[in-house]
N, C-alpha and C positions, 0 to 999 in steps of 0.2 A: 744298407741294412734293411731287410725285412724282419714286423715283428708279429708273431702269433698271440693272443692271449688264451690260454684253455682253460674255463673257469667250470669246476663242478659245482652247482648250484647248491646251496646247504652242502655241503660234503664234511665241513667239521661236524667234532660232536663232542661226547663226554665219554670217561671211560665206561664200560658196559661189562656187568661183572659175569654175564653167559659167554661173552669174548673174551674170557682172562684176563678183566679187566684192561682190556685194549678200546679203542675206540676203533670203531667199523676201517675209517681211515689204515690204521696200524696195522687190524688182522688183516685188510685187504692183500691182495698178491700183488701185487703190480712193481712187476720188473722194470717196465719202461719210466714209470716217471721216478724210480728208484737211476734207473740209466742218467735218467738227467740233472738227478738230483745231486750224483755222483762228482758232474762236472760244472755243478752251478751255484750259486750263492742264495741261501736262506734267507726269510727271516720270517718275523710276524706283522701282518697288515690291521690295524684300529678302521675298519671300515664303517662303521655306526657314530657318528659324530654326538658325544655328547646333546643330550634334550629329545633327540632324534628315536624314533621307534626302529629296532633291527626289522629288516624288509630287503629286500630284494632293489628296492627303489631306491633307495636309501646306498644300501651297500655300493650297489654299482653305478652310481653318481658319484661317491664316495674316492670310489677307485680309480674311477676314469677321471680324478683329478679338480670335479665342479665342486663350486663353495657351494653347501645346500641354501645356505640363509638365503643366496642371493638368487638361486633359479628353481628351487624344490616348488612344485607345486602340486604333488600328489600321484598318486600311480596313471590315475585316472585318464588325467590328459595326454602322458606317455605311449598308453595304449591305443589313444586315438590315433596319433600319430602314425602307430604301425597299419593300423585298421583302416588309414584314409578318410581318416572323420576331422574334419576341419572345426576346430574350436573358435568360435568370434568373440568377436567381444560382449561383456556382459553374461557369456554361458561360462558354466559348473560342468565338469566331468567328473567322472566315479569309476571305479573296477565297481560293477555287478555279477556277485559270484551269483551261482546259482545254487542253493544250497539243500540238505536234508534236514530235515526238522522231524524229530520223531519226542513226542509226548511231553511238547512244549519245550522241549531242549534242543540243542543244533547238535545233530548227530555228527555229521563231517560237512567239512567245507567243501566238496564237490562234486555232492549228491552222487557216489559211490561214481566217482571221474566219468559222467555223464559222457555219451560219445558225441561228437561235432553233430550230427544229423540230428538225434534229440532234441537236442540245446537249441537247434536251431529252429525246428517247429513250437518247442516253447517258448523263444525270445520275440518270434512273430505273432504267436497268440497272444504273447502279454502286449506286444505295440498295438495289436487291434482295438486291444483291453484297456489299457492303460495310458498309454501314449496321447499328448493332447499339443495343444499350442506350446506348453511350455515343458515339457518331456516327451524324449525318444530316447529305446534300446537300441540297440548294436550287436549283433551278433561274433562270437569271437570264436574262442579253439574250447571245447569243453567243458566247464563251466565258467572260462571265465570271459565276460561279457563287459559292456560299458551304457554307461547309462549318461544322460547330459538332462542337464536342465536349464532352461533360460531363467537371469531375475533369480539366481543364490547365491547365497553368502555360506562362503568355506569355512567361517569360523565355526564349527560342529566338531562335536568328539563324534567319534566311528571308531566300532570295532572290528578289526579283520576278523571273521570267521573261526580262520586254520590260528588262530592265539585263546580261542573260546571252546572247543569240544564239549560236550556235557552239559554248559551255561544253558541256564532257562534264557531265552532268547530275550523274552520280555525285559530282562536286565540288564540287557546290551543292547538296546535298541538308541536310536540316536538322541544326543543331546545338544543344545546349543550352550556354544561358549560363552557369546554374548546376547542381550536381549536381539537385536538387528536379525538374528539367523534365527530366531524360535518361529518363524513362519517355514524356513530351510528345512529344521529337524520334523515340525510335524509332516508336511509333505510326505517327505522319506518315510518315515513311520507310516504314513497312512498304505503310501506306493507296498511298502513289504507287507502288510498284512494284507492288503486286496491282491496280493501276485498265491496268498497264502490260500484266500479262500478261490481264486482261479484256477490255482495247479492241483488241489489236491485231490480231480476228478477225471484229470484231463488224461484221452486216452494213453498217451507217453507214459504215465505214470503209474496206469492200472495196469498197463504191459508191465513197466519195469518192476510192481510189486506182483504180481503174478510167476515173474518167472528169479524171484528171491534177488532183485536188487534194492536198492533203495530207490523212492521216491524223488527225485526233486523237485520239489513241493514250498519253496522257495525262495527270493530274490532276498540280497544281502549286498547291500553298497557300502563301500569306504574307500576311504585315500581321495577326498574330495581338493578338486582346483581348477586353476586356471589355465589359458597358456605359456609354458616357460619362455623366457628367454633363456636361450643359451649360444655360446659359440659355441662352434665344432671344434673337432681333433684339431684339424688341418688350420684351423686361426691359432688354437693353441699350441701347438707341436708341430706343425707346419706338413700332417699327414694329406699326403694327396689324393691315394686310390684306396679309401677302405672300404671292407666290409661285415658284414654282423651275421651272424648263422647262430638262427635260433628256432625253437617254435611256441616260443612265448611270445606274445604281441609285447609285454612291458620291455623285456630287452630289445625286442625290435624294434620297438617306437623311441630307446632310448639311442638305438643307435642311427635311428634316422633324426633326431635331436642332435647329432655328436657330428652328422655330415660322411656318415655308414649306407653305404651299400643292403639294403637285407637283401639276402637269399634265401629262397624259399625250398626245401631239401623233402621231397616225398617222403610219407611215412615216419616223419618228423613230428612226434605226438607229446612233448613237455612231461612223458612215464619212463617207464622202467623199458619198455618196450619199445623205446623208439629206435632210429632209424641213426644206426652211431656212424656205422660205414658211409651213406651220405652224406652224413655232416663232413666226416673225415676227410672226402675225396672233393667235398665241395671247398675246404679249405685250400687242398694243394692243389685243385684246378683256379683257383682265385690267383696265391702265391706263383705258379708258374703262368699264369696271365697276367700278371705283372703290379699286381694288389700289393700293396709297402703297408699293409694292415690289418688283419683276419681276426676278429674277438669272435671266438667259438665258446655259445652257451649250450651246457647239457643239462636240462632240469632234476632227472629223475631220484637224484641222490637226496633234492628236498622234500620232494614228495614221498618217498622213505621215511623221509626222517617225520614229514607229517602222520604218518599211519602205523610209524614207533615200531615200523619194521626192521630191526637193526641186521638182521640177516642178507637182507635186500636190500635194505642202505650197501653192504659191504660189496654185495654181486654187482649193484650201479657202481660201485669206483672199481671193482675190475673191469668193467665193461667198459668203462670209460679210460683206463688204462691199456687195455687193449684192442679195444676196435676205435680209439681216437689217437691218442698218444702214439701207439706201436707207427701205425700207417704213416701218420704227420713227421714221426724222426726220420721213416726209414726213407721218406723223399724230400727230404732237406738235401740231399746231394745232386737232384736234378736240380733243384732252384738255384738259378744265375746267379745268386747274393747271396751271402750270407743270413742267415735268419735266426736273428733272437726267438726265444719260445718263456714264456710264463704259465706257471700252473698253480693253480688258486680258489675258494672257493670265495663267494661274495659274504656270506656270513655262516654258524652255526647251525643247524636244526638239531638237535641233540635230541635222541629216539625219546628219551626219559621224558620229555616234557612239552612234544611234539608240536614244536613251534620254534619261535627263530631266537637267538640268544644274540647279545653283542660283542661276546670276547671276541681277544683279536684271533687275526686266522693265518696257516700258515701259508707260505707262498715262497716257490724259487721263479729265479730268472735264470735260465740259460742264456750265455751269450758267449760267442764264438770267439778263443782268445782269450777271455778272460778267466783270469786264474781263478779256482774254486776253494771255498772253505772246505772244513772237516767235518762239515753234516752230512750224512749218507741217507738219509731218508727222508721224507718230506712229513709231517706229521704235526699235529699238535705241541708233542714233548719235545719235539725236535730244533724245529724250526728256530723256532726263536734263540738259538744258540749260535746260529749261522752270522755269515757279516753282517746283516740288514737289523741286525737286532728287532726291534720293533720302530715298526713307521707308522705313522698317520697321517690324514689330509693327501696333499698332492705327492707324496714323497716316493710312493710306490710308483704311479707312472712317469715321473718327474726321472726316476732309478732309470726305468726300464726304455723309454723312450728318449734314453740320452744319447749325441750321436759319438 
C-alpha cells in the first residue's frame, strides 16, 4: 500500500453569511474530493492538543502522530531544519516574520507577502546590522525568516504576528515567563525596535511605499526553542521511502524531522498563486518512483483565511481540488500498488477572525476496498457524521497508516 496525504493548510473555517452561510469549504466546487469522499470514510481530527497554541506546528505534529509534551520545541528550530541551519547546543531558534508596522500597530504579518528577493536584501542588511557573537538571520521564502541566538532561554511568551492585526505592537512585545529569561525578552525587544529604526529607510522599502505596497519595516520573532528530538515515520510506522512537497520551510523542516524526503517544486510560493500542477506531478512522479509516502502541503487557503479573504479562501480549495486532487486520482491507476489517499486540513483559519482557531477538522481516508460510510462530502458539518467520528492524538495516522 501506498499512502498520500493532501493537507489544505487552514482550509476549515466558520460559516460565512455573503456564502449562504456556508463556509468557503462547502460553497467551494470540488468534484474530486467530493469523488473521494464518495468512496471513503469521514470523520473529525482534534489536532491542537489541549494547553497547546492552534499553529501549523502544532497541528501537524499533532497529526503525524508526535506526543507534543515530549518533542515540541517551537516552529523556530523546524524551520531550520528545512533551511539547513544546524541548531547546537545551548542555541535558541525563532520564526522571524518580517513584518508591517504602520502607526505603531502591526498592519499584516507579511509586510504585504514580501517577494523572496526583498526579503532577502533585508535579512542581509539587518545581519550586517544586527548580527553579533550571539545572534544570526537566515534568510527563508518571503517573509518568513529565522533568527537563532546563542545563551537563551525559551521560557518567553511571544506573539505570532498573523493572531495580532491592528495590536499596538508595543503590547505584544516579548515577555519573560521566568526571572532566568528576562535577559532573553529584553534582547528580543531591543533586536525588533533597532530592525525598526533600520528598515524604515531602506531603499526596499521606499521602493515598496512608492509604488503603494506596504513597508516591511519590521522583524517579529516567536515560537522560540531548541532542537527536537524526534523519531521518524519509518521508526514509527515502519515508512521507508517518503517524501514532503511543500514551500514552507516549517512543513519542510517537519518533514525532514519525520525522516521526509523534501522536494523542492518551482513556482511553489506558500500563496494563492502557487505552482498546484507541480506539486501535483511531483507527487505521482515520487509514487511511481516507488515513494510508500507523499504528505503534499498547499498553503494558500491559510493565507486566505489570514487576509479574511473568504472569496479566495473558496478559489484555493478549488484549486486545490482541481489542479491537486483531480491529477493525483486520475494516476492512481498507473501506480503498481494500491494507494490510500487522505484529505485534510491542519487546523481552522476562519476569514472572521483571521487567525487560526482549534476546532476539530474535517478529514477522509480513502482506502482501496474498503467499504465507505454515508457522508458524501467532506466539510465541517459533515464529517463528523462519518465512521471516524472524532479522533485525537495518534488516531488519525494510527487509522490511516494501518496495514
Amino acid at each position: 500500500m501506498r499512502y498520500v496525504v493532501i493537507l489544505g493548510d487552514g482550509m476549515a473555517d466558520e460559516p460565512i453569511a455573503e456564502l449562504g452561510g456556508m463556509t468557503p469549504l462547502e460553497a467551494a466546487y470540488t468534484p474530486n474530493i467530493d469523488r473521494l469522499a464518495v468512496n471513503s470514510r469521514l470523520g473529525l481530527l482534534r489536532t491542537v492538543p489541549a494547553g497547546y497554541a492552534p499553529g501549523s506546528e502544532v497541528a501537524h505534529l499533532s497529526l503525524l502522530g508526535y506526543n507534543l509534551d515530549k518533542v515540541f520545541e517551537g516552529r523556530g528550530s523546524l524551520e531550520a531544519a528545512s533551511m539547513g541551519v544546524e541548531i547546537m547546543p545551548g542555541e535558541m531558534a525563532m520564526r522571524c516574520n518580517i513584518i508591517c508596522v504602520e502607526d505603531g500597530r502591526i498592519k499584516n504579518h507579511s509586510a504585504g507577502h514580501i517577494s523572496d528577493e526583498e526579503a532577502r536584501i533585508l535579512i542581509d542588511y539587518l545581519n550586517e546590522n544586527l548580527a553579533d557573537e550571539r545572534v544570526s538571520l537566515y534568510p527563508g521564502v518571503s517573509y518568513r525568516h529565522l533568527i537563532k541566538i546563542k545563551g537563551a532561554d525559551k521560557r518567553i511568551k511571544c506573539t505570532p504576528p498573523h493572531d495580532v492585526p491592528g495590536t499596538p505592537f508595543k503590547d505584544v512585545l516579548v515577555t519573560a515567563e521566568v526571572p532566568e529569561a528576562e535577559d532573553t525578552a529584553q534582547l528580543i525587544n531591543s533586536l525588533t525596535l533597532k530592525s525598526q529604526e533600520l528598515l524604515s529607510n531602506h531603499p526596499v522599502n521606499l521602493k515598496r511605499i512608492a509604488e503603494g505596497k506596504d513597508p516591511a519595516n519590521s522583524i517579529w520573532t516567536w515560537s522560540p526553542g531548541y532542537k527536537p528530538d524526534m523519531e521518524t515515520l519509518g521508526e514509527k510506522f515502519g515508512i521507508k521511502n517518503g517524501v514532503v512537497i511543500s514551500a514552507v520551510d516549517l512543513i519542510r523542516g517537519i518533514g525532514v524531522y519525520c525522516g521526509l524526503r523534501p522536494i523542492i517544486v518551482e513556482g511553489a510560493t506558500g500563496l494563492w498563486n502557487t505552482n498546484y500542477e507541480g506539486k501535483a506531478q511531483a507527487a505521482i512522479n515520487a509514487l511511481k518512483e516507488g515513494c510508500d509516502f507523499v504528505f503534499l502541503h498547499v498553503e494558500a487557503s491559510d493565507e486566505a483565511g489570514h487576509e479574511g479573504d473568504y472569496n479566495l479562501k473558496k478559489r484555493t480549495i478549488e484549486a486545490l481540488d482541481d489542479r491537486i486532487c483531480r491529477p493525483i486520482i486520475e494516476a492512481m491507476k498507473e501506480i503498481d500498488e494500491p494507494v490510500s489517499i487522505a484529505v485534510l486540513p491542519d487546523h481552522p483559519t476562519p476569514c472572521s477572525i483571521r487567525t487560526h482557531s482549534a476546532k476539530p477538522v474535517p478529514f477522509l481516508i480513502y482506502r482501496p476496498g474498503a467499504e465507505p460510510d454515508d457522508v458524501k462530502e467532506l466539510n465541517e458539518h459533515t464529517a463528523g457524521n462519518g465512521y471516524y467520528g472524532t479522533l485525537s492524538d495518534d488516531e488519525f495516522i494510527n487509522e490511516f497508516l494501518k496495514k
